[in-house]
C-alpha positions in Angstrom: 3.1 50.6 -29.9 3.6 47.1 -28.2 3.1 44.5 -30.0 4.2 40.6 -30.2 7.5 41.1 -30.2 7.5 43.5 -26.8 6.2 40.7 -24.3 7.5 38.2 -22.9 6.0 35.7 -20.8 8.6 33.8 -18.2 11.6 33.2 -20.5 9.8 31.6 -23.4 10.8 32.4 -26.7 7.7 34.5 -28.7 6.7 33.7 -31.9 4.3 36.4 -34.2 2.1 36.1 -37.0 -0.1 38.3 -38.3 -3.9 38.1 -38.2 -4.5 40.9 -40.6 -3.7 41.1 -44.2 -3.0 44.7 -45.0 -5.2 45.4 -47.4 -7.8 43.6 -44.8 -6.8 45.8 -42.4 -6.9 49.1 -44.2 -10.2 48.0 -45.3 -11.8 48.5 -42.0 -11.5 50.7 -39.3 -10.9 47.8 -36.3 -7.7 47.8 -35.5 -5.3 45.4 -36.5 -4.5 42.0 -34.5 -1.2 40.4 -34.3 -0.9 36.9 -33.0 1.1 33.6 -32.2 2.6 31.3 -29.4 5.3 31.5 -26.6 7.2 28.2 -27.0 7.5 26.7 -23.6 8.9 23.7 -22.0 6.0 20.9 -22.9 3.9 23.1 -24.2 3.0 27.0 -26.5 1.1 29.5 -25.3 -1.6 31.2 -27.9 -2.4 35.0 -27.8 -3.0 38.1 -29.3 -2.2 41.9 -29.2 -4.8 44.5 -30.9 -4.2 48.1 -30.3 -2.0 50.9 -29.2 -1.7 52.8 -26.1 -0.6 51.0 -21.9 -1.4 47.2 -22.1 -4.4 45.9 -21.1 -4.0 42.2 -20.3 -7.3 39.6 -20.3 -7.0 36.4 -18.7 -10.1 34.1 -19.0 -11.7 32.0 -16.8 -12.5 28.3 -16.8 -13.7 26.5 -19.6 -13.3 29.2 -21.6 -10.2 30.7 -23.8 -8.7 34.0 -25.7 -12.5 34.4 -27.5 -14.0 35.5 -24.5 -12.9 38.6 -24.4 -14.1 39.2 -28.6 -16.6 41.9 -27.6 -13.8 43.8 -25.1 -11.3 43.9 -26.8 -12.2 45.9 -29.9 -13.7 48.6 -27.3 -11.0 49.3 -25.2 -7.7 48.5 -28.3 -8.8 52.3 -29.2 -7.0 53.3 -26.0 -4.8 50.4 -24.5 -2.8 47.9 -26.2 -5.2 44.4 -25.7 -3.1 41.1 -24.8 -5.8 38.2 -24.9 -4.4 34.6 -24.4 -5.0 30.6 -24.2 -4.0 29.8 -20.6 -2.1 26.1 -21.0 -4.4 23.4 -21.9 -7.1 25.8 -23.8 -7.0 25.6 -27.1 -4.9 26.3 -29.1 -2.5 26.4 -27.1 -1.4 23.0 -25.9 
């Protein structure tokens, strides 16, 4: 399975944390989301992985951020490996 620790972005340095406790997790049958920031010059970069399987990544649009993609994610993380981020100047990243 890929998760945090498998992707890098550029050369930053990844940082994980999970978003699941695991008695949360094995509490309910969604599957369980990792997430946390790539430290980059100026600035970290916020997302999450959720699921197993080929990665599936989601970039959103303007004005938006990683929560866009809340009902798409749990759909497809049955199958592919979901990477959901904060492009630079969405929160939270910074």
């Amino acid at each position: 399975m890929l998760d945090g620790r498998d992707v890098l972005l550029g050369s930053g340095t990844m940082v994980t944390t999970p978003l699941m406790t695991p008695a949360l997790a094995q509490s309910t049958t969604a599957p369980a989301t990792q997430g946390g920031f790539v430290e980059r010059p100026g600035c970290r970069v916020y997302y999450e992985v959720t699921g197993a399987g080929p990665p599936l990544l989601f970039a959103h649009g303007l004005g938006s951020n990683h929560l866009t993609w809340w009902q798409q994610v749990p759909h497809f993380a049955e199958h592919y490996t979901c990477v959901t981020f904060a492009h630079r100047g969405y929160a939270p990243s910074s």
